[in-house]
C-alpha positions in Angstrom: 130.9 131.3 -3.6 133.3 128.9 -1.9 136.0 126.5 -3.2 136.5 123.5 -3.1 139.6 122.6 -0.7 140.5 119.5 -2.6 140.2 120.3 -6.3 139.7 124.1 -5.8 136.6 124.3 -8.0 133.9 127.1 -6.9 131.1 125.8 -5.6 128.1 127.3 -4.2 128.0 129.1 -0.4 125.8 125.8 1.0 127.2 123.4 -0.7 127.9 120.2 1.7 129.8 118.2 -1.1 131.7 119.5 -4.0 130.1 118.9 -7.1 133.1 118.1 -8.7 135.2 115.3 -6.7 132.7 114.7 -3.8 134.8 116.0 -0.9 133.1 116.9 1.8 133.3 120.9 2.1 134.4 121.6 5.6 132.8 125.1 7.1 131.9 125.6 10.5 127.8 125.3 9.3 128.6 121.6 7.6 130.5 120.4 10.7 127.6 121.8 13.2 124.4 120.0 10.4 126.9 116.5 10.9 126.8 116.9 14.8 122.8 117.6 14.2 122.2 114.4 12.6 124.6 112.0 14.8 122.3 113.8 17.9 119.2 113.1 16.1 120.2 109.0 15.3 121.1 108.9 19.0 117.8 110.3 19.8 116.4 108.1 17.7 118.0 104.9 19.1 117.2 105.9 22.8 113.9 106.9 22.2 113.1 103.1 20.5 115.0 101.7 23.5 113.0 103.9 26.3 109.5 104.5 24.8 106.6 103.2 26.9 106.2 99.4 27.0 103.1 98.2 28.6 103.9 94.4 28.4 105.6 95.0 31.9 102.3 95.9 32.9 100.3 93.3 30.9 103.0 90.6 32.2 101.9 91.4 35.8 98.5 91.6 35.1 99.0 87.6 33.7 101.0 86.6 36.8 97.3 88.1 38.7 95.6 86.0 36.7 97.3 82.8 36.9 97.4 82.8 40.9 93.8 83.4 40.2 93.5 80.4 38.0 95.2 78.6 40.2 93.2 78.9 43.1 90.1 78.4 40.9 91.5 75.4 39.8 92.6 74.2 43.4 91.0 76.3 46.1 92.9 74.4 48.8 96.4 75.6 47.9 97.1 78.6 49.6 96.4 76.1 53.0 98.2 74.1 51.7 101.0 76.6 51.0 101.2 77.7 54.0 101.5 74.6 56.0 104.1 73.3 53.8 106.2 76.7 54.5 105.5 76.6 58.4 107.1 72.9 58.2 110.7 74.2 57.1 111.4 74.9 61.0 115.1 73.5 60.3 115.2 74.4 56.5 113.0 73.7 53.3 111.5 70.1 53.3 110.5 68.6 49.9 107.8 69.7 47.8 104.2 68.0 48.9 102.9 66.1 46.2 99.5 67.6 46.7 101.1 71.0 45.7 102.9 69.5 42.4 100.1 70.1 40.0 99.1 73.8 41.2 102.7 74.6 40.2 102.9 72.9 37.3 99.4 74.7 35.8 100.9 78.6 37.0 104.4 77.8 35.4 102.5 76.7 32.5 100.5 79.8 31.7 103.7 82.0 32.8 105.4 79.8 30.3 102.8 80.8 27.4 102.9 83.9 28.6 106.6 84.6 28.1 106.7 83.5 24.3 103.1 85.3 23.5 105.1 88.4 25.4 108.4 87.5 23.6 106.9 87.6 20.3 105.0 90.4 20.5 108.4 92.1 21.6 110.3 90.6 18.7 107.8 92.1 16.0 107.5 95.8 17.6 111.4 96.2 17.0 112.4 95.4 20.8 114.6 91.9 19.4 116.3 91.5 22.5 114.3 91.6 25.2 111.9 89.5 23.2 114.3 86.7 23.0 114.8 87.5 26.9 111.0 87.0 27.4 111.0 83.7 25.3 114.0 82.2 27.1 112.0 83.0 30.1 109.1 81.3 29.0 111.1 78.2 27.9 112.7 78.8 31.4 108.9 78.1 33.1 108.4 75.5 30.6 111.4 73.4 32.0 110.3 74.4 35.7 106.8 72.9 35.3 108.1 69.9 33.3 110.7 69.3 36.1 107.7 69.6 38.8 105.8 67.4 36.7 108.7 64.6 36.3 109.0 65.1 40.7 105.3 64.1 40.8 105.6 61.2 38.9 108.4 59.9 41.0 110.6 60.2 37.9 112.7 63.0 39.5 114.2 62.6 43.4 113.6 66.0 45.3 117.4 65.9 46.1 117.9 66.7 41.8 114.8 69.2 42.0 117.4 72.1 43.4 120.0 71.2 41.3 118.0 70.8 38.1 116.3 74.1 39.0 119.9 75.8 39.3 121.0 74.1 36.0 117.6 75.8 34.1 118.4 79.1 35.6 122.0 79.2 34.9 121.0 78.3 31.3 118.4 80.9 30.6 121.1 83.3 31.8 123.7 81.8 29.4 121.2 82.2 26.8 120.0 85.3 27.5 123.6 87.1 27.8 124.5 85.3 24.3 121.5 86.4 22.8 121.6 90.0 24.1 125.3 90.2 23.0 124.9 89.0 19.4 122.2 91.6 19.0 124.1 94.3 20.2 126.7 93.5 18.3 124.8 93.4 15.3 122.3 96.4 15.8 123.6 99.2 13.4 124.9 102.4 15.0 125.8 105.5 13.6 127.8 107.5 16.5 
């Protein structure tokens, strides 16, 4: 039997707490079963954090697949491609027209793809890279929107860069606020 340091009641030889006040007992066996379970929490936490996730791999197989639809949709664009990027002998020239709607259909279906991949993150526990995935998807969203406004005349290519560096800029704002607020929040037990 063992007593109590704080009241000085006896207790028994495994007792963690004292049956009498609650104070924690404090033998070298109680100390080593609290270091135990903090190492098994951290465990815990960096196994959710760094268990196999296959969207990676889904979310490249979905890039694959939308250059595919692409050129389904518009065999002509890799030609087309191509010529444009041989033509920037003294820098990038502005977008063809021809090439606006090809762009506009692949940053569509990378758009869907980032919220279908964001909220399939979201609901297996991974919060933060979900919102990541679903800012990125709003992020294509914008890009093809943007495209789409530059074929229509409604946008100048001189804003197209600029617009395209105000989108980015944002999805990292948004990203970095969203990943801070749920760190900050996510319980931990160190």
């Amino acid at each position: 039997m063992v007593y109590c340091p704080n009241c000085g009641s006896q207790q028994p030889d495994d007792a963690v707490y004292c049956d009498r006040c609650g104070h924690k007992m404090s033998e070298p066996a109680n100390r080593f079963d609290d270091r135990w379970w903090r190492y098994e929490r951290r465990y815990e936490r960096w196994e959710r954090h760094h268990a196999p996730d296959y969207l990676d791999g889904v979310g490249f197989g979905v890039f694959l697949i939308a250059i595919a639809w692409v050129y389904l949709q518009y065999p002509w664009v890799w030609s087309e491609f191509v010529s444009w990027f041989q033509s920037w002998t003294n820098g990038p020239t502005m977008l063809p027209a021809l090439l606006v709607q090809p762009i506009v259909l692949f940053f569509l279906i990378m758009g869907a793809w980032g919220l279908i991949e964001g909220g399939l993150r979201v609901v297996s526990g991974r919060f933060g890279r979900g919102i990541g995935n679903a800012v990125g998807g709003m992020f294509c969203f914008g890009i093809a929107y943007m495209v789409q406004l530059y074929g229509q005349g409604q946008l100048s290519g001189s804003s197209l860069l600029p617009g395209f560096i105000i989108l980015i800029g944002a999805a990292i704002v948004v990203s970095a606020i969203v990943n801070t607020i749920v760190w900050s929040t996510s319980p931990r037990r160190d």
